[in-house]
Residue, then its C-alpha position, 0 to 999 in steps of 0.5 A: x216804796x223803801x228798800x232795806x239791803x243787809x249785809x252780814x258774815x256769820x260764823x259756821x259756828x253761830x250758823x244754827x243760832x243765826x238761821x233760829x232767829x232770822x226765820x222768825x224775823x221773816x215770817x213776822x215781819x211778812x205778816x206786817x200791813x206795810x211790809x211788800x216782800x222780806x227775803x233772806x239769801x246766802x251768797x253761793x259764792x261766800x258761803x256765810x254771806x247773807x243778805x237781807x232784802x226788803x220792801x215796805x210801803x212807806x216810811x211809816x211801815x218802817x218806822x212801825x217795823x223797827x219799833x217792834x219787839x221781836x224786830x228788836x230782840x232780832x238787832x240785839x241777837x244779831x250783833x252777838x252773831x257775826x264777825x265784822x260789822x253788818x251792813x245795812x243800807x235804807x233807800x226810797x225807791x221813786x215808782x214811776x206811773x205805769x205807761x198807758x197804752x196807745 
C-alpha cells in the first residue's frame, strides 16, 4: 500500500478558491480503482492547515492518479493558493499477514 501525506497553508483569502478545487480532487480521486481511502482535514489547532491523506493500492494506482487531468489541473491551481511552500510526503507501507487464530 502507499501513503500520500500533504501539507499546505492556505490564506483566509484563497479559502473558498481552496475548498472548490480540493472538493473535486477528492470525489475524483475516490472514484479511482486503486485509491483505498482519500481525506482532506484543517488542523483545529492552526486554522488554515490542511492535510491531505491518502491511501492507493500500489504504485501503479498512483502512477495512474497523478497522470491524470483533473489531478494535475489540482497541482497547478494548488501552487497559486498557499503561502509557503507545500508539503508532500509518498511512503510504501509494508502489511503485515493477518495473525491466524489458535
Amino acid at each position: 500500500m502507499i501513503v500520500i501525506t500533504g501539507r499546505m497553508n492556505i490564506p483566509d483569502a484563497n479559502r473558498k478558491d481552496f475548498f472548490d478545487i480540493s472538493t473535486r480532487q477528492v470525489r475524483l480521486s475516490r472514484e479511482e480503482a486503486g485509491c483505498l481511502s482519500y481525506w482532506l482535514f484543517e488542523d483545529a489547532m492552526a486554522p488554515g492547515t490542511f492535510f491531505f491523506y491518502e491511501e492507493w493500492k500500489d504504485r501503479d494506482a498512483v502512477d495512474f492518479h497523478f497522470k491524470q487531468d483533473y489531478c494535475l489541473d489540482f497541482v497547478k491551481r494548488l501552487r497559486k493558493l498557499t503561502s509557503g511552500e507545500a508539503d508532500m510526503k509518498i511512503r510504501t507501507i509494508a502489511e503485515k499477514p493477518a495473525k491466524s487464530g489458535s
